[in-house]
ZAMARGU-4260 file (C-alpha; in steps of 0.2 Angstrom, whole numbers, plus 5000, padded with zeros to 4 digits):
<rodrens>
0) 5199/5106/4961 | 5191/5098/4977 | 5192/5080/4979 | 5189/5073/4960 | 5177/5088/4956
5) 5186/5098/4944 | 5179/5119/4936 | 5186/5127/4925 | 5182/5144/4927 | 5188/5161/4915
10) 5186/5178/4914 | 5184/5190/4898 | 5184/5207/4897 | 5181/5221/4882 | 5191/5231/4882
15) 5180/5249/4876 | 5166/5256/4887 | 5149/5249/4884 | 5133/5261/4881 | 5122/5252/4894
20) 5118/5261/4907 | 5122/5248/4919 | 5138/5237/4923 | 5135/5222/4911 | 5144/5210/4919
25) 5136/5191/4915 | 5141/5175/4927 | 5139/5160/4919 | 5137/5142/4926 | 5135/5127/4918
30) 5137/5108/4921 | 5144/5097/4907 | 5136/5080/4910 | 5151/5071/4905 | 5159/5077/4922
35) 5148/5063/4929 | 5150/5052/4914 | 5131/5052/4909 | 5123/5059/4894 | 5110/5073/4894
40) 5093/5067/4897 | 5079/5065/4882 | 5076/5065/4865 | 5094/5078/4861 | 5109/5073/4868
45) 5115/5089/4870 | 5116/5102/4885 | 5102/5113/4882 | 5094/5128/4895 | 5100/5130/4910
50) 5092/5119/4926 | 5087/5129/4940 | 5102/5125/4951 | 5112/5132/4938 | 5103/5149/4936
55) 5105/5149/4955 | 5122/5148/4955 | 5126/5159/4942 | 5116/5174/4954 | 5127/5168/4968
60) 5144/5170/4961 | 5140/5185/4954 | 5134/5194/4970 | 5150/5196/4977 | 5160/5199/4964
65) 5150/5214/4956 | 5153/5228/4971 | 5170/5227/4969 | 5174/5231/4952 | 5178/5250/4950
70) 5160/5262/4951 | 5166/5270/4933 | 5171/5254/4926 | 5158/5251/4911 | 5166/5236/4900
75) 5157/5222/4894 | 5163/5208/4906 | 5159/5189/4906 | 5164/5176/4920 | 5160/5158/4912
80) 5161/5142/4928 | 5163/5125/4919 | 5158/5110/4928 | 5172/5095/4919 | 5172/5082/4934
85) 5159/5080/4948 | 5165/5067/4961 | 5144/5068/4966 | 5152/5072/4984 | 5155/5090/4985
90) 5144/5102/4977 | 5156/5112/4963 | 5146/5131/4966 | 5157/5137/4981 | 5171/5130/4971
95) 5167/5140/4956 | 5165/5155/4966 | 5184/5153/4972 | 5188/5150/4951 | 5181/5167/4947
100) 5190/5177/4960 | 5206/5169/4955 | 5202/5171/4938 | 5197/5190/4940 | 5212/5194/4950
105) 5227/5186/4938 | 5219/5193/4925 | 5219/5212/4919 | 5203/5216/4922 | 5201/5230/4934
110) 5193/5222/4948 | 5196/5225/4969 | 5197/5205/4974 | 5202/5192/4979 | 5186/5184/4988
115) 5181/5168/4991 | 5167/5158/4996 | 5162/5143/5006 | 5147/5132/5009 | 5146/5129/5030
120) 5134/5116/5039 | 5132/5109/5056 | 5130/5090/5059 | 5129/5084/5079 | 5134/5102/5084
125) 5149/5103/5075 | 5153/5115/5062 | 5158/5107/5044 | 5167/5120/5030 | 5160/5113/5013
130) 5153/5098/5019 | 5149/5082/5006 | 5132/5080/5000 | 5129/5067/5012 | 5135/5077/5027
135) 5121/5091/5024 | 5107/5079/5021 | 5113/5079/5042 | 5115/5096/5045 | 5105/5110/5051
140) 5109/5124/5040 | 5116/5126/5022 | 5123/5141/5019 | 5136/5149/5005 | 5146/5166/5014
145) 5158/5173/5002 | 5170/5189/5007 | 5185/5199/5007 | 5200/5197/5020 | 5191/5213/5031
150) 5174/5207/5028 | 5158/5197/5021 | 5149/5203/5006 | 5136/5188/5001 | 5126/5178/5013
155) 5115/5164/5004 | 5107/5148/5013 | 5094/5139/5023 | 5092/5133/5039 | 5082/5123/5052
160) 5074/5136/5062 | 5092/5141/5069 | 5092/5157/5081 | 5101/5173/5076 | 5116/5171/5086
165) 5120/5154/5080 | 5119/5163/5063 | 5133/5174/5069 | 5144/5160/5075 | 5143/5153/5057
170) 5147/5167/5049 | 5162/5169/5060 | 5168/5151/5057 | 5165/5152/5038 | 5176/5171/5037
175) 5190/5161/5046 | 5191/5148/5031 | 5187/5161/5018 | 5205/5172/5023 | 5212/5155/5023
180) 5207/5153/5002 | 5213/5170/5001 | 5228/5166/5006 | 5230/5154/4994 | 5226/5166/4981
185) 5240/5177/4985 | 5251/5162/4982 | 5244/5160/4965 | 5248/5178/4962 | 5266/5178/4968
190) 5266/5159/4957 | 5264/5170/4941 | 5276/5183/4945 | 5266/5197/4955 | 5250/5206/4951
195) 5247/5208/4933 | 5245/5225/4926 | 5226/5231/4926 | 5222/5238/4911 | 5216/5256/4907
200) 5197/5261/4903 | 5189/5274/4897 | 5180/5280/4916 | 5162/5286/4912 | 5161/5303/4918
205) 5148/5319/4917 | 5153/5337/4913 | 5155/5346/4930 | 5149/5361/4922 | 5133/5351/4916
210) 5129/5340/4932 | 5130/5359/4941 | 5117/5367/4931 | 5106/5351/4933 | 5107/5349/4951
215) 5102/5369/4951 | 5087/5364/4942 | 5081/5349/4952 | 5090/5347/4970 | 5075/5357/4977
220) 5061/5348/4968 | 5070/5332/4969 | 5068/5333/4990 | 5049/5337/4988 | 5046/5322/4972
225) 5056/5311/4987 | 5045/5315/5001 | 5029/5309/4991 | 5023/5292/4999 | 5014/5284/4987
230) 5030/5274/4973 | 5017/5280/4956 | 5015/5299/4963 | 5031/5299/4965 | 5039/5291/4952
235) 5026/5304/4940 | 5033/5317/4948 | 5051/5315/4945 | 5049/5309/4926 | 5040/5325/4924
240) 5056/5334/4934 | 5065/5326/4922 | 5056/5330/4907 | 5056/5349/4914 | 5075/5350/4917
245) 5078/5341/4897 | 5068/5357/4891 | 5076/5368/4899 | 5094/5364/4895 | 5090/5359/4878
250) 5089/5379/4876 | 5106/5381/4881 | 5117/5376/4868 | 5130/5373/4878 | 5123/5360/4889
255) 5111/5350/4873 | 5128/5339/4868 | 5127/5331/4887 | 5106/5327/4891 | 5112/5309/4888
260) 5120/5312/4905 | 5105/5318/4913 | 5098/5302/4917 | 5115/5298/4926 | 5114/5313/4936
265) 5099/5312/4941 | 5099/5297/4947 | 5116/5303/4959 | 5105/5316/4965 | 5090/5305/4971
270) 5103/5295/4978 | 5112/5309/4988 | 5094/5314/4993 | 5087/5299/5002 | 5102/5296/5010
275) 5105/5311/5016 | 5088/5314/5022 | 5091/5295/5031 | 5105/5298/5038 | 5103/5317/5045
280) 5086/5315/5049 | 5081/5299/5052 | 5066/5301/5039 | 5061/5288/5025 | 5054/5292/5009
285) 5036/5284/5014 | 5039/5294/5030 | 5042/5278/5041 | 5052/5278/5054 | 5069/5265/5052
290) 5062/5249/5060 | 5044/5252/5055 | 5035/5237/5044 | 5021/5244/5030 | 5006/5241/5034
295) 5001/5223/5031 | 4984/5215/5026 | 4980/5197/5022 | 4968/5186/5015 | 4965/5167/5012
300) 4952/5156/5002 | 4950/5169/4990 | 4951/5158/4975 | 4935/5144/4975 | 4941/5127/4967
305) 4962/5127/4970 | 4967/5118/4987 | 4975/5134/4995 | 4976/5152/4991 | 4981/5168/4999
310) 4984/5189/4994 | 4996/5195/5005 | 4998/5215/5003 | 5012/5224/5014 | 5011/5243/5007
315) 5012/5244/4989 | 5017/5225/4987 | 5004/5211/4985 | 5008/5191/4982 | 4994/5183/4976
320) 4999/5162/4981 | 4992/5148/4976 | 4996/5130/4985 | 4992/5115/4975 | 4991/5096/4982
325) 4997/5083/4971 | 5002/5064/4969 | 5018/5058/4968 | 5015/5056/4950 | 5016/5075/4951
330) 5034/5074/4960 | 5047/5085/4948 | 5062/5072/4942 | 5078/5080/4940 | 5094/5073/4932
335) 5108/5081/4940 | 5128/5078/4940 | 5125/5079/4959 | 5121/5061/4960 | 5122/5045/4950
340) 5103/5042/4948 | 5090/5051/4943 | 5080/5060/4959 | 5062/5070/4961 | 5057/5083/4969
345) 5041/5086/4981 | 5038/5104/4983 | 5040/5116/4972 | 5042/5136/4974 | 5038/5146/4958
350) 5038/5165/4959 | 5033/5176/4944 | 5035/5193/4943 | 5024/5199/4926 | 5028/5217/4921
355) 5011/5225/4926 | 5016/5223/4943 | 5027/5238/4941 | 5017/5248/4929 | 5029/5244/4914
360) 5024/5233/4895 | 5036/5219/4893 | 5032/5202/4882 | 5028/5186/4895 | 5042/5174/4892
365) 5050/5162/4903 | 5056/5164/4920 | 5073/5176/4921 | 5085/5174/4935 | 5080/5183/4946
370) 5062/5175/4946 | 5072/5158/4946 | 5082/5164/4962 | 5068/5173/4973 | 5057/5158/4970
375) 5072/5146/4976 | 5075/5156/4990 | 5057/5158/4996 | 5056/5137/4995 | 5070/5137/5004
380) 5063/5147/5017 | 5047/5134/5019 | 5052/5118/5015 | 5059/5114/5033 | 5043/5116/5042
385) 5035/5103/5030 | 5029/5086/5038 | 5038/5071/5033 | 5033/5063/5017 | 5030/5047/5027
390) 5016/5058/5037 | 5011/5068/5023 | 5013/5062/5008 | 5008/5076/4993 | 5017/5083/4980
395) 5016/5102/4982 | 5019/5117/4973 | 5016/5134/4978 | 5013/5148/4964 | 5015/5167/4968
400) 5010/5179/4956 | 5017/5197/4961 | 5002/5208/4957 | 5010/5225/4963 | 5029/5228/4968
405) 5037/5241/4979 | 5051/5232/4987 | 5054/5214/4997 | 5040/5202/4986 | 5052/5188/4988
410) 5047/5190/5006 | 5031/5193/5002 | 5031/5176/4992 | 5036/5168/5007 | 5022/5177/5017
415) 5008/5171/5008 | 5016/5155/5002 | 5015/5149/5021 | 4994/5157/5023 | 4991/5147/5006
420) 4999/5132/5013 | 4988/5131/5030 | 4974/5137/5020 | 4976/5119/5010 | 4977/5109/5027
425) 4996/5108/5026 | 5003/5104/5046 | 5019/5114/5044 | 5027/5114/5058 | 5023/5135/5060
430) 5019/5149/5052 | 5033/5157/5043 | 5037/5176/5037 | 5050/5185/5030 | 5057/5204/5028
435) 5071/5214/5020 | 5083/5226/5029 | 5092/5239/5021 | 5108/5250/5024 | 5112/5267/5022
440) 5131/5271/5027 | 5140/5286/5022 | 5157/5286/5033 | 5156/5282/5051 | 5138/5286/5047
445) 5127/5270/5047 | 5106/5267/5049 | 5099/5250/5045 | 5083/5252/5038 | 5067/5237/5042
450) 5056/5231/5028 | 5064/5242/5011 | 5056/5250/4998 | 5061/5248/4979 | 5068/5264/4978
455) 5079/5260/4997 | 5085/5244/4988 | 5090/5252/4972 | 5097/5267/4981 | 5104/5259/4998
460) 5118/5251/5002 | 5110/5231/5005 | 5098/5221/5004 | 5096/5208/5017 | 5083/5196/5016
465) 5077/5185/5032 | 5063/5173/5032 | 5058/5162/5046 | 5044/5157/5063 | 5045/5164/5081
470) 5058/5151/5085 | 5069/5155/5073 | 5078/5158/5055 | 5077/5150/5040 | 5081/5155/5026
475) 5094/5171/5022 | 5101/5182/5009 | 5111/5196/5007 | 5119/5206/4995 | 5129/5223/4997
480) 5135/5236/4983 | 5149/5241/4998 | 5166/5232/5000 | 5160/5221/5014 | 5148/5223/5030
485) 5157/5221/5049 | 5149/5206/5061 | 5143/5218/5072 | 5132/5227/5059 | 5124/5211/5053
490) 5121/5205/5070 | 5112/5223/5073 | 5103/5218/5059 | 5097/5201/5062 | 5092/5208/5080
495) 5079/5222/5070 | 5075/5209/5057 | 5068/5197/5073 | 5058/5211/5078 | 5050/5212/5062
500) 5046/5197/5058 | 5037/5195/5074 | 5025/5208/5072 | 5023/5203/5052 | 5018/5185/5061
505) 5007/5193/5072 | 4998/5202/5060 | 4995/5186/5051 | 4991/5175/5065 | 4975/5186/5064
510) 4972/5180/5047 | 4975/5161/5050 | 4984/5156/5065 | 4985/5138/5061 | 4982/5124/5049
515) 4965/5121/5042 | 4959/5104/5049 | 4951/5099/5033 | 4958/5100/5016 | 4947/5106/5002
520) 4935/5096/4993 | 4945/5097/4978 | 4962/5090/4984 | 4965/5071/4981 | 4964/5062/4997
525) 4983/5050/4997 | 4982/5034/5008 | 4998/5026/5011 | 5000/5005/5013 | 5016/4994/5016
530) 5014/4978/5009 | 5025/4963/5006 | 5035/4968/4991 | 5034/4948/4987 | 5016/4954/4985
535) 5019/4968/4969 | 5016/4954/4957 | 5000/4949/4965 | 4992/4969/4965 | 4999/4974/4950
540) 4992/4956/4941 | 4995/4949/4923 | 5001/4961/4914 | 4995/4977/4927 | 4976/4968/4924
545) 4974/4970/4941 | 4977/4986/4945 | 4969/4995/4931 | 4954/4985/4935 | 4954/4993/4955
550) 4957/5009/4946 | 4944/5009/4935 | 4932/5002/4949 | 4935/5016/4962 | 4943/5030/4950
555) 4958/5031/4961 | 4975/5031/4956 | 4987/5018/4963 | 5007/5019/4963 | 5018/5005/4968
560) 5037/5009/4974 | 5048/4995/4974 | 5049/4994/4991 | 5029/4990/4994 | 5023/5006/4998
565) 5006/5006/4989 | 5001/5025/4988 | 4983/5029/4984 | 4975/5044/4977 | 4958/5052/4974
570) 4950/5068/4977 | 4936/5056/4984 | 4942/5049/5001 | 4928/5036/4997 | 4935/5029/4980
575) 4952/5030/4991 | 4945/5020/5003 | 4936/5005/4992 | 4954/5005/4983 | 4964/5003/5000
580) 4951/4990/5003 | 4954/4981/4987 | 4973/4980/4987 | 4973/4976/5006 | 4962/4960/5002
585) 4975/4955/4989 | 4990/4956/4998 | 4983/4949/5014 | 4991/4934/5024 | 4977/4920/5028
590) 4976/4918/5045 | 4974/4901/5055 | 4959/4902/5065 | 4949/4917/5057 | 4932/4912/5048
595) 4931/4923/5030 | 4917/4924/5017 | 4923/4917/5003 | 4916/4913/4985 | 4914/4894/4981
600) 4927/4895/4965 | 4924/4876/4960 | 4918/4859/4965 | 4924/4840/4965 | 4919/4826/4972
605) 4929/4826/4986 | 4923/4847/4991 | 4925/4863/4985 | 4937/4875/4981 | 4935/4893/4991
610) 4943/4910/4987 | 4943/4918/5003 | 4955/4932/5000 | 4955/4936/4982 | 4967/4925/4972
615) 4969/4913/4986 | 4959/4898/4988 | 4957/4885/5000 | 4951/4867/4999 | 4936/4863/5010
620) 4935/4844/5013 | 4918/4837/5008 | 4919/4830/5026 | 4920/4847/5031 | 4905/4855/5022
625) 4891/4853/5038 | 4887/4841/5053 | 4885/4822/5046 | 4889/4813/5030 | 4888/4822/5013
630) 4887/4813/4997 | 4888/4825/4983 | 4898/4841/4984 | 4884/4850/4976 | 4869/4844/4987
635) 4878/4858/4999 | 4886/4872/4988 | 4887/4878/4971 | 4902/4888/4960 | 4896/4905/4965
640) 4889/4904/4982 | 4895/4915/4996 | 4899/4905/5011 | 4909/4907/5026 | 4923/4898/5031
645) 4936/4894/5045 | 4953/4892/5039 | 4961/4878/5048 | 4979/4875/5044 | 4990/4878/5032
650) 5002/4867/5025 | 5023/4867/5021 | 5015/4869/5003 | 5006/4885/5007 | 4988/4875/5005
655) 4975/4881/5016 | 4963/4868/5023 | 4946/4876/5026 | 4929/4870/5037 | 4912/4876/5032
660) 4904/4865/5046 | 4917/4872/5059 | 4911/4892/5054 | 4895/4885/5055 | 4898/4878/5072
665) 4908/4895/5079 | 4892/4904/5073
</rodrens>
């Protein structure tokens, strides 16, 4: 519990090996609405799929607890984070995180905890540990660091283009807290009597005999598959090593009862070889040097009719993405525990990642995790250098399609999310890249690796993800398979990660080094107006007559926000214009003094009745009408006829006294 927000949090484990050849290990996290005492949205009152903040994180608790469960350790194992009171002041994910290592560790489950987590922001220059929903709408940087005692193992956030030292500092200011929430875990564990008895498994192990004769097979033809540049050459090469080394063992009887071992093996043995061939000699498998960035190519205003587009390619990964101008009719609403009303959201990241894009068949189905998370992360890394909504205001929403994956598309995303956003006219504030850094260490033994390939993320040690402009970062993530990274390797790191993304924004300063100036012909063009919200009535008329007339006249469409702003929208900026004009002359104040065309409404015999701003209407005095005496009303006007008027007072009643002879005399 933190203030009056309440998880409860467990940890469940089977206790026989599972066939997967993977650690299946699921996080859960989901938000109860009664915590905030609301009921779930719509039609079934009944929690359904999870939201995306939800799916987000579920990823970021389960990052730092995965490297540090046993590497043999194969059993089923389920972390489950209820939400059962939100105080809608602090945000219940770093307090979940804490739930599951506390869970993990009094429980039997082999597991080398305790971590813990905390959220850390910045407001005025002073740094906040888990600061309140309201304290971060201040603050510079958002960021979730979880670790051990010795070190961190998870950086997740975003940030306000803050510089890599500053970064640092952060991390060094969270790790104090985080061994401080350790602590308190050690009391819990001395509270229940001690450390509980972990229970034994099953460890998944390979014949010695059997991974001998393999690696005689293949180490050799292994190093010559891993020194192929190109990912489908390569990955032919060692299925069809693969498929060699089955024949030939299945020959030997006593080696056939263990080919379900050979995947394993094989996979230790690319491993071994990359890293060794890193480590000792510096070379990579696409033969790069260490802080060397694929070559990059870039396009924009590929696609004719959408608002922004862009195919950004570095090596053998392409992001096709797509920018898309919208109303706030578009905005995405969200009903959250977070807050007591319902909110929307502006701009909008979606990543996909179809299965062609890495050569394999899979069904298209909803977005998975991981596409939740790399999407969020790459809209972290862009929203800051938005303009104000006040200055700009569009919906927008940004679609990148991975055509072709060899490592870092999430960077990619964020890449060509920023070309397709100049390419539609959005001013962001600068142009923004990422990249992702990989480790290799073995011992004392240690190479950081700039702009990592698929196989140097499945294979390596981390995957460090760093998006941001020349000024600065912002947006981060990182996750480890070791026990924890040092300070000083991070900040060697970030300092290689700068150097990257500078030349990665060089490259694409080439392409497009600013916003368009222009927005295409097929965006809507959005006009803002403040008018009296006394005045909503008047636009808006008898039951929403009036508006749904200027909508039908110009084709624009008009929304009214309770507080008066009037924001307009067509993809002509004429019909924009005519609409602006129309509402502008409702809501107007008559001013004393100013002659207006008006239309004579109706006549009396004492003068005439004239609307000079629609639905107002002034009296002009039949003495008023011209120069000398007038008899009849209608020897001078008639209902109908345009005439201009001067207003010349107007009254504690609010009615306007007008002078045609006065206009006339002015004129």
């Amino acid at each position: 519990q933190y203030g009056d927000t309440v998880v409860l949090v467990t940890a469940m484990a089977e206790r026989k090996q599972s066939r997967m050849p993977f650690f299946p290990l699921t996080v859960e996290y989901r938000a109860k609405t009664y915590a905030a005492g609301k009921f779930p949205g719509g039609f079934i009152k009944r929690e359904g799929r999870p939201s995306d903040k939800e799916t987000v994180s579920a990823r970021q608790i389960d990052r730092p607890l995965r490297p540090l469960f046993p590497s043999d350790y194969q059993n089923e194992t389920q972390v489950a984070c209820f939400i059962i009171s939100a105080d809608q002041e602090n945000d219940a994910d770093v307090l979940g995180m804490l739930g599951a290592s506390a869970a993990l560790t009094i429980s039997p489950i082999p597991w080398g905890g305790p971590i813990a987590g905390v959220r850390v922001g910045r407001v005025s220059g002073e740094w906040v540990i888990n600061p309140t929903f309201e304290q971060l709408e201040y603050s510079d940087m958002d960021i979730v660091v979880a670790g051990t005692d010795e070190s961190v193992v998870m950086v997740e956030g975003a940030a306000v283009e803050i510089s890599e030292d500053e970064l640092v500092s952060a991390l060094e200011v969270s790790h104090k807290a985080i061994r401080e929430l350790i602590a308190i875990q050690h009391e819990l564990v001395k509270m229940i009597g001690g450390p509980p008895q972990k229970f034994d498994y099953p460890p998944k192990s390979v014949s010695p005999d059997f991974e001998a004769a393999v690696r005689n097979r293949a180490s050799s033809k292994v190093e010559e598959a891993l020194a192929l540049p190109n990912k489908e050459e390569r990955n032919q090469a060692l299925s069809a090593l693969r498929e060699s080394v089955t024949a030939d063992l299945q020959e030997e009887e006593t080696f056939a009862e263990h080919l379900d071992d050979l995947s394993s093996v094989m996979k230790k043995l690319e491993k071994e070889t990359m890293r060794r061939q890193i480590l000792e000699r510096g070379e990579r498998v696409d033969g790069r040097g260490l802080d060397q960035v694929r070559p990059i190519s870039s396009d924009v205003g590929i696609l004719p009719r959408t608002h922004g587009s862009a195919l950004f390619t570095r090596g053998q990964t392409q992001a096709l993405c797509v920018a898309t101008l919208g109303t706030i009719r578009d905005e995405q609403r969200i009903d959250s525990i977070d807050v007591r009303e319902e909110t929307s959201k502006s701009f909008m990241l979606h990543y996909n990642f179809p299965s062609f894009s890495v050569g394999e068949v899979r069904p298209f189905r909803g977005p998975g995790r991981r596409e939740i998370g790399h999407g969020m992360l790459a809209e972290r890394a862009l929203q800051s250098l938005l303009p104000a909504y006040d200055e700009f205001p569009y919906t927008i929403r940004i679609v990148s399609d991975i055509l072709e994956s060899n490592g870092s598309s999430s960077m990619a995303t964020v890449c060509g999310g920023s070309l397709s956003l100049m390419d539609a006219g959005v001013p962001l504030r600068g142009p923004c890249a990422g990249v992702a850094m990989g480790l290799v260490k073995e011992g004392d033994s240690v190479a950081i690796l700039t702009d990592i390939l698929g196989i140097e993320d499945a294979l390596g040690d981390m995957d460090f993800k760093v998006a941001g402009t020349s000024e600065g970062i912002t947006a981060i993530q990182m996750d480890i398979k070791i026990d924890g990274l040092s300070l000083d390797t991070m900040r060697d790191a970030l300092a290689r990660a700068r150097v990257g993304r500078m030349h990665i924004l060089d490259v694409m300063q080439q392409t497009l080094g600013e916003p368009r100036s222009e927005m295409s012909q097929y965006a809507p063009r959005i006009m803002t107006i403040q008018i009296n919200p006394e005045k909503i009535g008047e636009v808006i008329g008898p039951k929403g007559k009036t508006i749904r007339s200027i909508q039908e006249q110009t084709g624009a469409q008009i929304n009214i926000e309770d507080s008066g702003v009037v924001t307009v929208s067509s993809v002509s900026g004429e019909a924009a214009e005519n609409a602006r004009a129309m509402i502008e002359a409702i809501v107007e104040e008559p001013e004393v003094g100013r002659i207006y065309e008006g239309v004579v409404k109706n006549t009396t015999t004492f003068g005439a009745f004239v609307e000079i701003i629609p639905g107002t209407e002034g009296l002009c005095h039949i003495s008023e009408l011209e120069e000398g005496r007038t008899e009849n009303t209608e020897d001078v006007v008639q209902p109908g006829d345009v005439v201009q008027v001067k207003l010349l007072s107007v009254d504690e009643r609010g009615r306007l006294k007008l002078s045609r002879r006065a206009a006339m005399s002015a004129n």
